[in-house]
C-alpha positions as CSV (number, residue, x, y, z in Angstrom):
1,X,1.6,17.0,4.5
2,X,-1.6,15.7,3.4
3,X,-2.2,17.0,-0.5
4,X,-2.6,14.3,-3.0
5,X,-4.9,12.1,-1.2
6,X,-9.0,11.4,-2.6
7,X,-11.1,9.1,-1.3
8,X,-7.7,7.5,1.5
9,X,-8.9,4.4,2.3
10,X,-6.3,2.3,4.7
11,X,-2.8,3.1,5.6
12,X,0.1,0.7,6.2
13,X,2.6,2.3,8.0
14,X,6.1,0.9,8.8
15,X,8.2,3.1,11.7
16,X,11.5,1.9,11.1
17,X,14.2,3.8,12.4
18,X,18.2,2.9,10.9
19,X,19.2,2.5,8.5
20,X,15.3,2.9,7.3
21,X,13.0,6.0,7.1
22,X,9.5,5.8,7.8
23,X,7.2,5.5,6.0
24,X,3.6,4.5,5.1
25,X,1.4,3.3,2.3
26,X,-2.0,5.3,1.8
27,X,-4.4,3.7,-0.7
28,X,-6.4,6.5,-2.5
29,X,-9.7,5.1,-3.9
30,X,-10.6,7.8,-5.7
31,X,-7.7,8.1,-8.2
32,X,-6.3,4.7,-8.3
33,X,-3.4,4.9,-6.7
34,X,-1.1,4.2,-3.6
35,X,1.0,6.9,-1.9
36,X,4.0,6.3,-0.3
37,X,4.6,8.7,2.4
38,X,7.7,9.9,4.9
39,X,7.1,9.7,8.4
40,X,8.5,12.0,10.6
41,X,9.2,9.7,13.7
42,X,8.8,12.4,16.2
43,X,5.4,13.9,15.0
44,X,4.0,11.1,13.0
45,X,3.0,13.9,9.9
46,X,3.1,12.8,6.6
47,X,5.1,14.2,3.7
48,X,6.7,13.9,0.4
49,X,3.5,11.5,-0.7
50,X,3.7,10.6,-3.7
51,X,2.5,7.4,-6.1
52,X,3.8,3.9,-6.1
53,X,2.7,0.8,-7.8
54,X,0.6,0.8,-10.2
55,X,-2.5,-1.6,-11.7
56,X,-4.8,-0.4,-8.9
57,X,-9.0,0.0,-9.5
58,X,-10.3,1.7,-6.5
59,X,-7.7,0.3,-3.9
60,X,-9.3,0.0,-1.0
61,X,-6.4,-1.7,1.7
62,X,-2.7,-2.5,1.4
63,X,-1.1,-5.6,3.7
64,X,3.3,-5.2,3.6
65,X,4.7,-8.8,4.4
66,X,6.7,-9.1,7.8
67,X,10.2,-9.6,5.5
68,X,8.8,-6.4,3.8
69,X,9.7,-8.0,0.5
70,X,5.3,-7.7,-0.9
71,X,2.9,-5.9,-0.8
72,X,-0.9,-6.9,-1.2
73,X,-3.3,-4.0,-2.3
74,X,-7.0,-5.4,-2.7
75,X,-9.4,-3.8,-5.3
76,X,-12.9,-2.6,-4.6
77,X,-13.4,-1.7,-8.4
78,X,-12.6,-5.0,-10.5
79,X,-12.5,-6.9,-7.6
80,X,-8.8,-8.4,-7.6
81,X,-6.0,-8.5,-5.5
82,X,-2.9,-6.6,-6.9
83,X,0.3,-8.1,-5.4
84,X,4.1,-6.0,-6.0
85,X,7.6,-6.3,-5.3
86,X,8.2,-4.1,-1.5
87,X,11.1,-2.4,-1.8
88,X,10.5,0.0,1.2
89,X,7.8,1.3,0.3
90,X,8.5,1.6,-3.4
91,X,6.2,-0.8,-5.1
92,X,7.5,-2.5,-8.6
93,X,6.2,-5.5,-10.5
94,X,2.7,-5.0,-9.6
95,X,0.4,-7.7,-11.1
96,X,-3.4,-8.1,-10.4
97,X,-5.1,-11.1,-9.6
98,X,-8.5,-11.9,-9.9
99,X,-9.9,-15.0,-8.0
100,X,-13.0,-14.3,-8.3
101,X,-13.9,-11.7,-5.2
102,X,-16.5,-9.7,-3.9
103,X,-15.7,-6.1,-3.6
104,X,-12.5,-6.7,-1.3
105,X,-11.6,-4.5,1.8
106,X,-9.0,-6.2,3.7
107,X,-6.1,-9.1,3.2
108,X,-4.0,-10.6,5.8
109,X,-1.5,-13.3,5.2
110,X,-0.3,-15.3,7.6
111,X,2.8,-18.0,7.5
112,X,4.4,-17.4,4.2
113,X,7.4,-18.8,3.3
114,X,9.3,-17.0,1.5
C-alpha cells in the first residue's frame, strides 16, 4: 500500500473505470520523485507505487490536464515548474521550466488548447 512514500506532498488522482485503471500521482518531496499508484476503485487503497517522470527538486503538487495528455509538477527546491508527456499516469519527456518562481505549491491551468 503505502511504502515508498517521504515527505507526500499532493496527490492527483484520476478514477477512471474502462478501459482505464485508476490511478493517482503522489509527489514525494523528500526523494524527488513522483509515484504513480493503482487505485482499487472499491476501497480507494493504493498499490503498486512506483516512480514516474523524472527532473523533479522537492516536488511539491502535480496538476494532470482534462485531455490527460500533461502533467504539471511544480518545484519547491529550484523553484520551476516541470511539465511531461501524461500517458496515464506514466510521465515521459519531462522538462523543467524556470520562470522565475517563488518556492511553488500549486498550478492550475485553465482553457488550454491543445
Amino acid at each position: 500500500g503505502g511504502s515508498g512514500f517521504n515527505r507526500p506532498t499532493s496527490i492527483s488522482a484520476f478514477i477512471h473505470f474502462a478501459p482505464i485503471s485508476p490511478y493517482a500521482l503522489i509527489t514525494n518531496s523528500g526523494n524527488n520523485t513522483v509515484l504513480l499508484c493503482q487505485v482499487n476503485p472499491s476501497t480507494f487503497i493504493l498499490s503498486n507505487c512506483t516512480p514516474t517522470g523524472s527532473n523533479f527538486n522537492q516536488p511539491s503538487f502535480v496538476f494532470e490536464d482534462q485531455a490527460n495528455q500533461f502533467a504539471y509538477i511544480t518545484n519547491k527546491g529550484n523553484n520551476s515548474v516541470t511539465v511531461c508527456n501524461d500517458n496515464n499516469g506514466v510521465l515521459t519527456n519531462c522538462n523543467s521550466m524556470p520562470y522565475g518562481f517563488n518556492s511553488p505549491v500549486s498550478i492550475t491551468v485553465e482553457n488550454v488548447c491543445l
